[in-house]
N, C-alpha and C positions, 0 to 999 in steps of 0.2 A: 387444563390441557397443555401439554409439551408442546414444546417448537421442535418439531425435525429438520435436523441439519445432516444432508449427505454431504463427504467429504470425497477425496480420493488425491493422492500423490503425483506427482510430476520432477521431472528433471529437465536442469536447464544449463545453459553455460555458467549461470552464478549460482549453481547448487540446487539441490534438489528442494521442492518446496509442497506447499501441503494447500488447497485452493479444498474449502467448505463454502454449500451454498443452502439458502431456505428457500422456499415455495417460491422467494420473491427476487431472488439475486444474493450474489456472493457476498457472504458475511465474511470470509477471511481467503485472504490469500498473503501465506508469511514462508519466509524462505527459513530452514533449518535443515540441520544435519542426524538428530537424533526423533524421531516420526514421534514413536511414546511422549516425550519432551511436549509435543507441539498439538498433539492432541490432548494432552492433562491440560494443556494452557488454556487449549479453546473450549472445553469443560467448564474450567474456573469462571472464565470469562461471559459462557452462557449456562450458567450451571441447571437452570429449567428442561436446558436441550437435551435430545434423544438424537445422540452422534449414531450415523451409520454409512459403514461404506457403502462408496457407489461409484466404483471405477467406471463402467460402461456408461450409468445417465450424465458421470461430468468428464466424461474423455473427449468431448468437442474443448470445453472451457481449457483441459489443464492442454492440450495442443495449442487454442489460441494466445495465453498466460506465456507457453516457453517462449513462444513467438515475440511477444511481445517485448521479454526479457531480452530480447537482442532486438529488437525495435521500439522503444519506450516512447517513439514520438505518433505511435499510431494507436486509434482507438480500436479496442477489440471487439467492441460492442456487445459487453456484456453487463447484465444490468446488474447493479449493487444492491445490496441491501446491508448497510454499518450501521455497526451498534453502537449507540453511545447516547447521553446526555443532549441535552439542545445546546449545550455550550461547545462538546467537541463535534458536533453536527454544522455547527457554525465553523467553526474551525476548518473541518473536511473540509466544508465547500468552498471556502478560501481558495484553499491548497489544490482544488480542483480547476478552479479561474488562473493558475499559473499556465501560462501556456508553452509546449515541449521546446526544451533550448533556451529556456528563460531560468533565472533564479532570483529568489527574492531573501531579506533578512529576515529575522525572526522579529525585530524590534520594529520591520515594516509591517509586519503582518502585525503585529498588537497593537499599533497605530490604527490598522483599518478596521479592527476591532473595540476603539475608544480608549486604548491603556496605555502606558507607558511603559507599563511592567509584563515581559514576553513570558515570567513563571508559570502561570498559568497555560499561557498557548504552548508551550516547550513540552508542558505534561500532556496538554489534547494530542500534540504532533504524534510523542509518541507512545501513546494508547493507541493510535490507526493499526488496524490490522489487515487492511488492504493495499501492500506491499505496489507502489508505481501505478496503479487504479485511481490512487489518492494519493498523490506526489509529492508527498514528505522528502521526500531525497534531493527536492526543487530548492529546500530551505540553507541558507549558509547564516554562520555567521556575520555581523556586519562589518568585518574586516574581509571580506568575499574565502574567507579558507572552512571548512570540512570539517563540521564537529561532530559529534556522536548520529548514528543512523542504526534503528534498531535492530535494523540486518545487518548491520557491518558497516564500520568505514570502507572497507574495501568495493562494497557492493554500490554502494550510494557513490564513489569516484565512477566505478565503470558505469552506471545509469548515464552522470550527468555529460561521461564525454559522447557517450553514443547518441544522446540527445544533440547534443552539440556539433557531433558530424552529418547526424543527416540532415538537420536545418539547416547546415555547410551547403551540402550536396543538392539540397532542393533550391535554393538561392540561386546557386549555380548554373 
């Protein structure tokens, strides 16, 4: 039996993006410009799946998704469902205990992991397909500067300042 995955499109301030979900919660939500591109990818990725559109069943998700993109410190309360291995499962939830306005290194997070070697965590980070749900973008180097983000460096600066303003703002 196939896994059905309805998918459907969205646009945002940082580009237009593609949010699939299963029976159980969102399996991808990844920012790109070319749609074909990002459906062949989440094919590969689940290749058992039976992709179908479903603009109407996830037009609440992809409104709450753009929202979020211009507010990354709020939960949208939409339930997940990530694929991966128990090791990038581990991983996720790491990245998910960051909390919005915080950033961590990559060589802390393999630390809380048992390792000293972040190669392995660097590859779970970015296998996430759940784009600021799973806060990859929370990760720097441990010199605190901006390395590779699989949406973009540019996208992963605008996340972490807007996170950064509104923990500001609610301080305040």
């Amino acid at each position: 039996m196939s896994d059905r995955i309805r998918y459907a499109w969205g646009s945002s301030s940082l580009g237009d993006f593609l949010v699939a979900a299963s029976d159980k919660g969102l399996v991808a939500f990844e920012f790109g410009n070319e749609w074909e591109g990002l459906l062949d990818t989440l094919q590969e990725r689940l290749p058992e799946a039976m992709l179908e559109p479903d603009d109407i069943g996830l037009a609440e998700a992809v409104t709450k998704l753009a929202r979020l993109i211009d507010h990354p410190e709020e939960d949208p309360g939409l339930a997940l469902d990530p694929r991966g291995n128990g090791y990038q499962l581990k991983v996720w939830q790491l990245l998910r205990e960051i909390p919005a306005g915080e950033i961590t290194s990559y060589g802390a997070l393999a630390a809380r992991l048992g390792t000293r070697d972040p190669r392995d965590l660097t590859k779970a980070i970015a296998d996430n397909a759940l784009a600021i749900l799973i806060p990859c973008h929370r990760v720097l180097k441990k010199d605190g500067s901006i390395s590779g983000y699989r949406w973009g460096v540019r996208r992963k600066r605008a996340l972490l300042e807007r996170e950064r303003l509104a923990v500001a703002q609610r301080a305040a």
